[in-house]
C-alpha positions in Angstrom: 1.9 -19.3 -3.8 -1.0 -18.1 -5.9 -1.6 -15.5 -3.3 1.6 -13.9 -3.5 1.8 -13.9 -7.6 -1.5 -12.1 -7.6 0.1 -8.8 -6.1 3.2 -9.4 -7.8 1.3 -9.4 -11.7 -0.6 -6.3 -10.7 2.7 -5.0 -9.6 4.3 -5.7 -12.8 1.3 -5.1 -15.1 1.6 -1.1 -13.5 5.0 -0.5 -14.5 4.9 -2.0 -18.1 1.7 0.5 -18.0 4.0 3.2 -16.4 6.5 2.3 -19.3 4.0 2.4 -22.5 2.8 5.5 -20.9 6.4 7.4 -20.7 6.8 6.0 -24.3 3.5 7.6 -25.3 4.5 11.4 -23.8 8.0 11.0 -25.4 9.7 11.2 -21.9 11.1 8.1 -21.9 14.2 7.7 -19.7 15.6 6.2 -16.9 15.2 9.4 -14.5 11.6 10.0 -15.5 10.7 6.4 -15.1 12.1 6.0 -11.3 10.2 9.2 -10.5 6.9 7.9 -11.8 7.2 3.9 -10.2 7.8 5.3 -7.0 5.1 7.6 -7.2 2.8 5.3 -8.3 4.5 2.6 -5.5 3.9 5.4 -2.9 0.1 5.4 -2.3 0.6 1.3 -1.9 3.4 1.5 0.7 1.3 4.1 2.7 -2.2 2.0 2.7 0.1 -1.4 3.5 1.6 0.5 6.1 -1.5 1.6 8.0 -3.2 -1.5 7.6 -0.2 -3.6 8.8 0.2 -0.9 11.8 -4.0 -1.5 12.3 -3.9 -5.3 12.3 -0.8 -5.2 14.8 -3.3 -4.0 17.7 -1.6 -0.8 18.3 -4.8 1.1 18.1 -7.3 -1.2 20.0 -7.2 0.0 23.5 -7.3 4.1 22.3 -10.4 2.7 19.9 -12.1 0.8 22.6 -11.9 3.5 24.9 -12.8 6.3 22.6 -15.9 3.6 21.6 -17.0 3.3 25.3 -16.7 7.3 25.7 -18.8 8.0 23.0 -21.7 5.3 23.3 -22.4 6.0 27.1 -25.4 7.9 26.4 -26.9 5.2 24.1 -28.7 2.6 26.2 -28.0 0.1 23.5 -24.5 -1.3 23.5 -23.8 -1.2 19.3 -20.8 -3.5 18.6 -17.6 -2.8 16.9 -15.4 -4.2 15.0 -11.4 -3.8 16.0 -8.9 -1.9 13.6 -6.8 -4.9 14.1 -9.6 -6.7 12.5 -9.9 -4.8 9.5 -6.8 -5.2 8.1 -5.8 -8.5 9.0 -3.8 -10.1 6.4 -4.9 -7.8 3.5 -1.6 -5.7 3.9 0.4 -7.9 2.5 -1.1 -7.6 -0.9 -0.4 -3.3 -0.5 3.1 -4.3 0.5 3.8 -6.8 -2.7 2.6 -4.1 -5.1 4.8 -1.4 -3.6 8.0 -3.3 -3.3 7.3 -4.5 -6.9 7.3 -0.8 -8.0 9.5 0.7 -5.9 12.3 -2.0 -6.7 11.8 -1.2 -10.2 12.1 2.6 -9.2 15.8 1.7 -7.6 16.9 0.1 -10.5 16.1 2.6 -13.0 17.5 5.4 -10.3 20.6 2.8 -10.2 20.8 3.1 -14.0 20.7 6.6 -14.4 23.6 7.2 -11.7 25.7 4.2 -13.3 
């Protein structure tokens, strides 16, 4: 549990930054504050994406291969570490973060329509 309220405070520590901020430029309203969690929220969602698309194995074979093409002229084998390695079980936090801001960006966008 502590693992998932981590994410989730960072999450909701950047939108009551993205609030104090739109309160600060005098542009504070609904539309303006759905447009700037989601673009905050958008550079999360795309690095949780990758990283849960790297640590699903979908890349290993083209990596090995491409690591075996390029390290036939070395005599010594250097080894490699897998892209399904790298981002095992650290997407999750990227994902929290983004679904906290971008939730908050559907509600305000909700708002403003209602």
């Amino acid at each position: 549990m502590k693992n998932k309220l981590f994410p989730i405070g960072i999450g909701s520590g950047l939108a009551v930054i993205i609030v104090i901020y739109s309160i600060i430029q005098d542009s504070f309203s609904l539309f303006a504050l759905s447009n700037r969690f989601f673009l905050t929220g958008l550079p999360f969602l795309i690095i949780g994406i990758l990283l849960w698309i790297f640590s699903s194995g979908f890349f290993d074979y083209f990596q090995h291969s491409m690591h075996q093409a390029f390290s036939r002229k070395q005599k010594k084998k250097s080894e490699f570490q897998s892209l399904s390695q790298v981002g095992q079980g650290r997407y999750a936090f990227w994902l929290i973060v983004a679904a906290v801001l971008i939730a908050a960006s559907i509600i305000c966008a909700l708002l403003v329509i209602f």
